[in-house]
C-alpha positions in Angstrom: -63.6 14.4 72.3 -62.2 17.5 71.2 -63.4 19.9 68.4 -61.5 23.0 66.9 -62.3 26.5 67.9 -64.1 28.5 66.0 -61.7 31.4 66.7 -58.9 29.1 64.9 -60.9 28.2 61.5 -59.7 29.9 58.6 -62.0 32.7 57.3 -62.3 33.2 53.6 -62.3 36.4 51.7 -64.6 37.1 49.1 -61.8 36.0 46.7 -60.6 32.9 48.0 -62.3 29.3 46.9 -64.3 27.2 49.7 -62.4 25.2 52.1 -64.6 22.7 54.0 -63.9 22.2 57.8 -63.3 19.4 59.7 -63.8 18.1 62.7 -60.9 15.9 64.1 -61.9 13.1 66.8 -59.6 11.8 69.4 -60.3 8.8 71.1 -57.9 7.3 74.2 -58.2 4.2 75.9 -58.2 6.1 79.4 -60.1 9.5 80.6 -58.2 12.2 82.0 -57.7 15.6 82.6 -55.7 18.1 80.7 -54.8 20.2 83.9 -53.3 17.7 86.0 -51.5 15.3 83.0 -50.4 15.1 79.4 -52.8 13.6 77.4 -52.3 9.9 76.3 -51.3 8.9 72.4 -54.1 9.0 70.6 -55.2 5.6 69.2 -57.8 6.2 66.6 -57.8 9.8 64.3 -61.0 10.3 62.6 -61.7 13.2 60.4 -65.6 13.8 59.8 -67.0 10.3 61.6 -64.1 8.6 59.0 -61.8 6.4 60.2 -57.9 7.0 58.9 -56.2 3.8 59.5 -59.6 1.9 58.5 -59.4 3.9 55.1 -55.7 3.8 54.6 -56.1 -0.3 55.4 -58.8 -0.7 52.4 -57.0 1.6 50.0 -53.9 -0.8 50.7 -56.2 -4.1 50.1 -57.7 -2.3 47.1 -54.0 -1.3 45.4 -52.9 -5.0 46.3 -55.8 -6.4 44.7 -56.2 -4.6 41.2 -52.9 -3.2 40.9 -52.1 0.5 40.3 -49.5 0.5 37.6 -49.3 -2.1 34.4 -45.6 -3.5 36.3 -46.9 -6.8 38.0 -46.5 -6.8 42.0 -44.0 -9.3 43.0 -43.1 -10.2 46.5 -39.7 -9.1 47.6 -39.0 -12.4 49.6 -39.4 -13.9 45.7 -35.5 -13.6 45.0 -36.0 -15.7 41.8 -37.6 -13.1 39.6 -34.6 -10.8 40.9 -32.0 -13.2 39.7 -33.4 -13.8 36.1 -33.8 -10.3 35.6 -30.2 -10.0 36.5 -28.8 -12.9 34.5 -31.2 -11.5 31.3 -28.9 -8.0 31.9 -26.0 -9.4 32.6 -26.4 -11.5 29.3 -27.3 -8.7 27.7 -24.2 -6.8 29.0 -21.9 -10.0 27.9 -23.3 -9.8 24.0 -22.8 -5.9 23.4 -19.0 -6.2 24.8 -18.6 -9.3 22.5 -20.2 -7.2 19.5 -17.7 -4.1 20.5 -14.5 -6.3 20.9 -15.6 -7.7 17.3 -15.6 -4.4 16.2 -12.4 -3.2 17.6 -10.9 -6.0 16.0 -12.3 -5.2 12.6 -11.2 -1.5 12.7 -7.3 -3.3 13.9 -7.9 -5.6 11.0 -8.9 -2.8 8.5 -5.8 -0.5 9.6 -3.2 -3.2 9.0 -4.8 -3.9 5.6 -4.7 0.2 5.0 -0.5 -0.4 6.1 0.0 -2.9 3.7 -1.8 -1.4 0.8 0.4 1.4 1.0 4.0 -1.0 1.3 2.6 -2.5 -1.5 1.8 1.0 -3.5 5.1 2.2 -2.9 6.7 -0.8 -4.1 4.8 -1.1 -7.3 5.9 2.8 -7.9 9.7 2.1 -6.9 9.5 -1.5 -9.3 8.0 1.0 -12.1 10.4 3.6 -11.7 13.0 0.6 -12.0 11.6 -0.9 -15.2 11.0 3.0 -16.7 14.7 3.0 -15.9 15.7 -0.3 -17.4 13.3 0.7 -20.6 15.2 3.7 -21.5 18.4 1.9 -21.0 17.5 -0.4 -23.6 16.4 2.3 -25.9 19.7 4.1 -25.1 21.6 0.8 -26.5 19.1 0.2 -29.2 20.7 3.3 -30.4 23.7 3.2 -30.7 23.5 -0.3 -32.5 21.6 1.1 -34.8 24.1 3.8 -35.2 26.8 1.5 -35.1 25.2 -0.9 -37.7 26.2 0.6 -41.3 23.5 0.4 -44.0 24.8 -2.1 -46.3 25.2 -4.3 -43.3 21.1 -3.5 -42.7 20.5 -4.2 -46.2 22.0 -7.7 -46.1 20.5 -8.9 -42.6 17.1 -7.6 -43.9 17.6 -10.1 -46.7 18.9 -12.6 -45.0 16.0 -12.4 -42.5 13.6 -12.2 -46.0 15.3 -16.0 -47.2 14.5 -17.6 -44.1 10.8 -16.1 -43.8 10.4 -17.7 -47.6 11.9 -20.8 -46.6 9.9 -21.2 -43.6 6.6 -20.5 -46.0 7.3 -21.6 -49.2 4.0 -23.4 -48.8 2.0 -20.7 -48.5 2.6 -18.8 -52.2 4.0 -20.6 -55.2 7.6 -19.9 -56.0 6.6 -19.6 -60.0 4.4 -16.9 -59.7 7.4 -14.3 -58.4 9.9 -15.5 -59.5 11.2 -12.5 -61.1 10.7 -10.9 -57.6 12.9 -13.8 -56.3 15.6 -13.0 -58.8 16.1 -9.4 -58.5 15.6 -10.2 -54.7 18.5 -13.0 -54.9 20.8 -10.7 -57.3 20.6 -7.9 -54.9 21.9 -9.8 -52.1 24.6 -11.9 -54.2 26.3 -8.7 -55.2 25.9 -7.2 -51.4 27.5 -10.5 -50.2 29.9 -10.2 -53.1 31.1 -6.6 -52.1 31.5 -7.3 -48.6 33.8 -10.1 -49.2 35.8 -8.4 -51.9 36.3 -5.6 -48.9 37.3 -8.1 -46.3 39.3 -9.9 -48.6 41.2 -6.7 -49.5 41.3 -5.8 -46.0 42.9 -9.0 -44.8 45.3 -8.8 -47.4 46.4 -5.5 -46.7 46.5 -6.6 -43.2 49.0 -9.5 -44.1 51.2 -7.1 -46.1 51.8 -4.7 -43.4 52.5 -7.5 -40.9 55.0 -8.9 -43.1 56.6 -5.3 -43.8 56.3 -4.3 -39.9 58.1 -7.8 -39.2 61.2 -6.8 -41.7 61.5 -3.2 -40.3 61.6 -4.4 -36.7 64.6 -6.8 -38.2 66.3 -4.1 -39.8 66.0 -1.8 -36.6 67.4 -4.6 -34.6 70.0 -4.9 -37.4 71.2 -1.4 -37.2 71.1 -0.9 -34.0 73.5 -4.0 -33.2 75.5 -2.3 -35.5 75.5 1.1 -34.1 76.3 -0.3 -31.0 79.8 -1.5 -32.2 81.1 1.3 -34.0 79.9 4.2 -31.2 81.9 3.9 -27.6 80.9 1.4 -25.3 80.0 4.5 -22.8 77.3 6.2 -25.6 74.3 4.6 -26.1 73.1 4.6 -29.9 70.7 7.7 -30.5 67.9 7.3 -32.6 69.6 9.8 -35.2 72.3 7.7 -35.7 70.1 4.7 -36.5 67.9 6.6 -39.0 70.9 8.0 -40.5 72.0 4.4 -41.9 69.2 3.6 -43.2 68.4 4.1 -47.2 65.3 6.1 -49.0 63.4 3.3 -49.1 63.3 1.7 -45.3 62.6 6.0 -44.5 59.5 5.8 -46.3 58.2 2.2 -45.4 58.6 3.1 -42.0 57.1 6.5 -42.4 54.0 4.0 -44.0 53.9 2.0 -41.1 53.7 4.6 -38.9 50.8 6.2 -40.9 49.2 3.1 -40.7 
């Protein structure tokens, strides 16, 4: 048994905290001598009469027994424990990637709905700025039949379009009760009808008249110029001067009507 120096023990300084020394045991199997061989491996260390690997032993019994954390000890031969753990992760894994690629395909959805809102905006504005187009169009036209339609000629379809509202609701008022209305209503549109026949009657006369009179000049013309044909050489055509110089006061100023007309 060896024990330390006293010239290697640490003195303290009027400063420094206590440090208690020890006394550190040896024990071999076998005596011998430091001068003539090494010394053996020490077996047992003890450190003030205690016993290391004795205390190490019961602190390892004691840990095993109540534990030192809240984790439960398991023995690592026990592969079972291992593999649930594993398969609880790796399920665990499996759902969050499920719950992402959901995900991603809701964002893909979303975008292609976001694409076709906007084909379908832009077609709505095109298909209004078509029917804008098509609206003003119509107005345009409205227009000019309305400046093409003459005011007598509103006058009589606003009466005729009066008769056939009465007509189709003469049981809804009682004809007696207006029927100076009526009259005046009937009298107005008698002499409008009356005074647009007279003026297409006229017209198609006068139409019928000048036909005739066109018809007799294009005779004479013909006429004259069969006869200016045989009196001038067969090398001069007939001149148009020549024709109108046969021709009497009155064929001059029907023709000069005709061509007025």
């Amino acid at each position: 048994m060896f024990a330390e120096p006293a010239s290697k023990r640490k003195r303290l300084n009027s400063g420094d905290s206590l440090v208690v020394e020890r006394t550190i045991e040896i024990q071999a199997d076998s005596p011998s001598t430091s001068k003539t061989s090494k010394p053996d491996v020490p077996i047992k260390w003890i450190i003030n009469g205690v016993n290391l690997e004795e205390r190490i032993a019961k602190l390892r019994e004691e840990i095993a027994k109540h534990g030192s954390s809240v984790i439960p000890l398991v023995d690592p031969r026990d592969k079972s424990v291992f593999r649930s753990e594993f398969r609880k992760m790796a399920s665990a894994v499996e759902v969050v990637e499920a719950a992402m690629a959901q995900q991603t395909k809701q964002i893909e959805w979303m975008k292609n709905a976001e694409v076709l809102l906007d084909r379908d905006t832009a077609n709505l504005q095109k298909r209004c700025e078509h029917l804008v187009k098509e609206v003003d169009e119509l107005r345009n036209q409205l227009v000019v039949l309305n400046s093409n339609i003459t005011a007598q000629t509103q006058r009589a379809v606003q009466a005729v379009v009066d008769i056939r509202c009465e007509e189709n609701l003469l049981d809804v008022f009682d004809c007696n009760e207006n029927r100076d209305e009526l009259y005046e209503k009937y009298r107005s549109i008698s002499r409008l009808c009356e005074y647009t026949f007279r003026s297409f009657d006229e017209i198609m006369e006068k139409t019928k008249v000048f036909k005739l009179r066109l018809v007799a000049l294009k005779r004479k013309l013909k006429k004259y110029t069969d006869q200016a044909k045989s009196v001038s050489s067969p090398n001069e055509p007939p001149t148009l001067a020549s024709i109108l110089a046969k021709l009497d006061e009155d064929d001059l100023i029907k023709l000069d009507q005709l061509c007025q007309s």
